[in-house]
N, C-alpha and C positions, 0 to 999 in steps of 0.2 A: 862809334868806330865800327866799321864794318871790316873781317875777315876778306870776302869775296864778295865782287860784282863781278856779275854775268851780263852780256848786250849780247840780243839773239832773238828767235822764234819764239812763241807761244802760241800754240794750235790743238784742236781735238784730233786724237787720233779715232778714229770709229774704227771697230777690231770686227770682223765677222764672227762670230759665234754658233752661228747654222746656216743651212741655206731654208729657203720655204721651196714650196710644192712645184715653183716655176724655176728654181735656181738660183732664184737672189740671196743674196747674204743678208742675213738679220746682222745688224749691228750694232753693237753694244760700243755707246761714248766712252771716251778715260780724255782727261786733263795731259798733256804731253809737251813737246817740243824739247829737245836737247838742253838746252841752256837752263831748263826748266825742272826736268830729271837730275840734272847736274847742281844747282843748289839746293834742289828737295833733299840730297843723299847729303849733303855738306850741314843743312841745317840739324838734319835728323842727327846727327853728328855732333852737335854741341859749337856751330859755327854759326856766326853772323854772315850774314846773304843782303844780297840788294839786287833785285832785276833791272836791264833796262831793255823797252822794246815796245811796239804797239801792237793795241789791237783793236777790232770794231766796235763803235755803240754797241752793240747788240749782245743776246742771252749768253753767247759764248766766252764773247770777251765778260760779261761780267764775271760769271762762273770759272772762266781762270785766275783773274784776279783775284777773288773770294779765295780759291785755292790754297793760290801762291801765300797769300795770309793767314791761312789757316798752318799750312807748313811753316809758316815764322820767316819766311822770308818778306825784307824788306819792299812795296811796291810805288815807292814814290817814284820810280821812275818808268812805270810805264801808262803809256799814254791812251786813250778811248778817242780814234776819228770817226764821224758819222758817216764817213764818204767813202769808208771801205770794211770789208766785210772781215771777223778773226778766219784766218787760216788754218782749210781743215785738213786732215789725212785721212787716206783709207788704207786699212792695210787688215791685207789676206792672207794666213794663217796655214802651215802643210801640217799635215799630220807629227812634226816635229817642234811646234812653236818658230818656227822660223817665218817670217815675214817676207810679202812685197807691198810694194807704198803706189798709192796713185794721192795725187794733191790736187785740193779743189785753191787754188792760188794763183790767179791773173787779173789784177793781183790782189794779194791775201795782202792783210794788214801790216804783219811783221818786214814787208818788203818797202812799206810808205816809210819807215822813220826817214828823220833827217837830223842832221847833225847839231841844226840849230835847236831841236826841240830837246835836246837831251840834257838832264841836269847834273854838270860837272861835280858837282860835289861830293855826288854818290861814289865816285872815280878818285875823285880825294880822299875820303875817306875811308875805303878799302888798301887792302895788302895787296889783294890779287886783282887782274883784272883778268876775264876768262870770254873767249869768243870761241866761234864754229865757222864752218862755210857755207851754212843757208842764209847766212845774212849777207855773202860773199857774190851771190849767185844774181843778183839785178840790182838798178840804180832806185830810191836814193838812197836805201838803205847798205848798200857799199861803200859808198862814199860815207855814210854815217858812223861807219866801223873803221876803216882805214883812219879818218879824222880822231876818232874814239881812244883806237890802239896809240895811235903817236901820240894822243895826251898822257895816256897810262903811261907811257914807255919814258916820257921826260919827267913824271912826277916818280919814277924809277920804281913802277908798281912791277910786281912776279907778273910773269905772261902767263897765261893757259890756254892752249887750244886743244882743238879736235876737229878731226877735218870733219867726219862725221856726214861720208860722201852716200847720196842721193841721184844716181844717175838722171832720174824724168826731172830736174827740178834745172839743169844746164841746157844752155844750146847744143852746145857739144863738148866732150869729154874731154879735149884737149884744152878747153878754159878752164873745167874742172883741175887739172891736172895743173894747169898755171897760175890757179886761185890757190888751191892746197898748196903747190911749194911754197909760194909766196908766203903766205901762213905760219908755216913750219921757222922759215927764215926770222920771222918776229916774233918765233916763242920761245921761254924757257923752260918750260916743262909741256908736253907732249903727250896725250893716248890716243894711238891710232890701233887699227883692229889689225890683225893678218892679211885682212883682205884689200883692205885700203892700200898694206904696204905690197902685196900685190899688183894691185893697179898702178901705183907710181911707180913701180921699177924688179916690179916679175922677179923679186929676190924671195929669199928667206926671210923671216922675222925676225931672225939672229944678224942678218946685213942688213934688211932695213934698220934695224937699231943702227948699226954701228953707221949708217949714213946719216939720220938722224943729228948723231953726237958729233961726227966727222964735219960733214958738209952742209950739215945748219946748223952747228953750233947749240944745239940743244942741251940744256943743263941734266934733265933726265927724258928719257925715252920710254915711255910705257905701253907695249905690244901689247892688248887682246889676243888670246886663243881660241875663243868661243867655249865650249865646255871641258877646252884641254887646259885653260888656265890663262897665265900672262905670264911675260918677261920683260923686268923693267932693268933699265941698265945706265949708269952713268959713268962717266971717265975714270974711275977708279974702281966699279964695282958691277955686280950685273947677278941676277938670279930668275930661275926658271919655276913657277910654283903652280900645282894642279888645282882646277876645281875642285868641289866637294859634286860627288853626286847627286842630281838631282831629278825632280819630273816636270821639266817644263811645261807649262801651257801658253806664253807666251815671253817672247823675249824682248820685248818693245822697251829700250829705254835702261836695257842692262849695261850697255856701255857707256851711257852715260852715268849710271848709279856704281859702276867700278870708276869714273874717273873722280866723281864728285868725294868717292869712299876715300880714295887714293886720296885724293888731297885733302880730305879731315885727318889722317894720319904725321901726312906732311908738317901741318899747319898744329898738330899735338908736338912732335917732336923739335918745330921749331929750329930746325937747320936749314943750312943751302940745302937744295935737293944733289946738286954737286958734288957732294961730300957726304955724302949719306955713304954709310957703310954697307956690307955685304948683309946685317942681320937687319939691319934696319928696315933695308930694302924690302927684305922677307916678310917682314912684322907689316907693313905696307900691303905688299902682293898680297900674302895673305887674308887681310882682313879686307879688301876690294875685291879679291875674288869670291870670298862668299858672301857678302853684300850681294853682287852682283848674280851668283848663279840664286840663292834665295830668294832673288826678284823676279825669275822666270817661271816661278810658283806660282805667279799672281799674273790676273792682266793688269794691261797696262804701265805708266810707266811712273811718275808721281804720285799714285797710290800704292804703288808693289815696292816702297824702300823699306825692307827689315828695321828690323828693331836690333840696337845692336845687343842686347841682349840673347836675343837669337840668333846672332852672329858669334856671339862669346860662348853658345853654348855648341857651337859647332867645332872653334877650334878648339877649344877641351877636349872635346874627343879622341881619342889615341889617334885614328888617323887624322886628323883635325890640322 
């Protein structure tokens, strides 16, 4: 029995580390893609995981794979095509750990799945089923997830998403913008950043919540701050909780290791997310925020999820 399956990306992110004598970026590989961060942080947690997704014959695709195995997550569900390459990312680094992405994917592997090639069972036997919107973003791997979701959703699995938006990877923004509602509309629990709920409706993170729970029907809503924290909030309850301080040097894959954290909490406590209380929620926020700001200490994104013991040893701490 599997806790979570994830259907989604796996790609290298190559991170710049310097430039050389002409400009270029030396770049240093990490194991990545969202869906991939999100059950690393789930597994390291004491959860069962199962990925679903493709990628190429080749060095990359194995070495994610090896990865994902090595983390304890399940990979009988992702697949090796010879006729297309694993999907890489690049991403450039400001003197603050903050990122921009360029993608080598036209197309990248994780965009080949097809619906028929995916093994329902792993879907069966999860609790959650958890998707993003780079699987969103072209055919047939859209069709593969749409198909996917409405399984999950009749076998009456917990939804998860993240929109987890990528400007270069759309035609245009307003498909992004009508791929992420739609998303939103067939989840029950939710972590979107500040800035995402920016882009869909130039509000507050205190009204994108409350649209979230209002107008998609969302069981909980879980807002990113970036280094100010999160605020997650459901029909009955809602709390605003700060980072821990820290020294970023990259933040590749922190939002997906606060939602994966977020939902090892969930999945302890064992309630509707619905009816989560005010402390609960806290107890939650809490321990996803420092997962996630202690992963910006490390590059990368599936090698930087703390230990939660380093996490336990944070919130101990008076201000903790």
């Amino acid at each position: 029995m599997l806790d979570v399956v994830a259907l989604g990306e796996l790609l290298i992110d190559f991170a710049a580390n310097e430039t050389d004598a002409d400009g270029y970026p030396v770049m240093a590989a990490h194991p990545g893609g969202a869906p991939g961060n999100f059950l690393a942080a789930l597994s390291k947690y004491g959860a069962k995981t199962g990925f679903i997704g493709k990628v190429g014959t080749d060095a990359f695709g194995e070495l994610l794979t090896a990865t994902l195995q090595k983390a304890g997550i399940d990979t009988r569900g992702i697949l090796h095509d010879p006729a297309v390459f694993t999907t890489l990312a690049f991403v450039t680094l400001d003197a603050h750990g903050d990122r921009s992405f360029s993608f080598a994917r036209k197309p990248g592997a994780d965009t080949q799945l097809r619906f028929d090639e995916i093994d329902l069972s792993l879907i069966n036997d999860a609790k959650v089923f958890h998707f993003g919107t780079l699987s969103l973003t072209q055919e047939p791997v859209r069709s593969a997830t749409q198909m996917a979701l409405a399984y999950a959703k009749g076998q009456s699995k917990l939804i998860t998403f993240d929109p987890n938006l990528r400007k270069p990877l759309w035609d245009s923004l307003e498909e992004a913008r009508a791929q992420i509602l739609w998303g939103l509309d067939q989840a029950d629990v939710v972590k979107i950043s500040d800035e995402e709920v920016d882009f869909l409706w130039g509000c507050s993170p205190e009204e994108g919540a409350d649209r979230l729970l209002q107008n998609h029907h969302v069981r909980l809503a879980m807002v990113t701050l970036g280094p100010k924290g999160c605020l997650l909030k459901n029909q009955t309850a809602s709390c605003v909780v700060a980072a821990p301080p820290v020294h970023p040097v990259d933040t590749t894959g922190a939002g997906d290791i606060f939602g994966g954290s977020a939902l090892s909490q969930i999945l302890e406590l064992g309630k509707d997310p619905a009816l989560l209380d005010e402390g609960k929620l806290r107890r939650i926020a809490r321990f996803a925020a420092t997962a996630a700001s202690l992963s910006t200490e490390h590059p990368g994104g599936i090698s930087s999820v703390p230990d939660r013991g380093a996490i336990e040893a944070v919130l101990a701490q008076p201000n903790g």
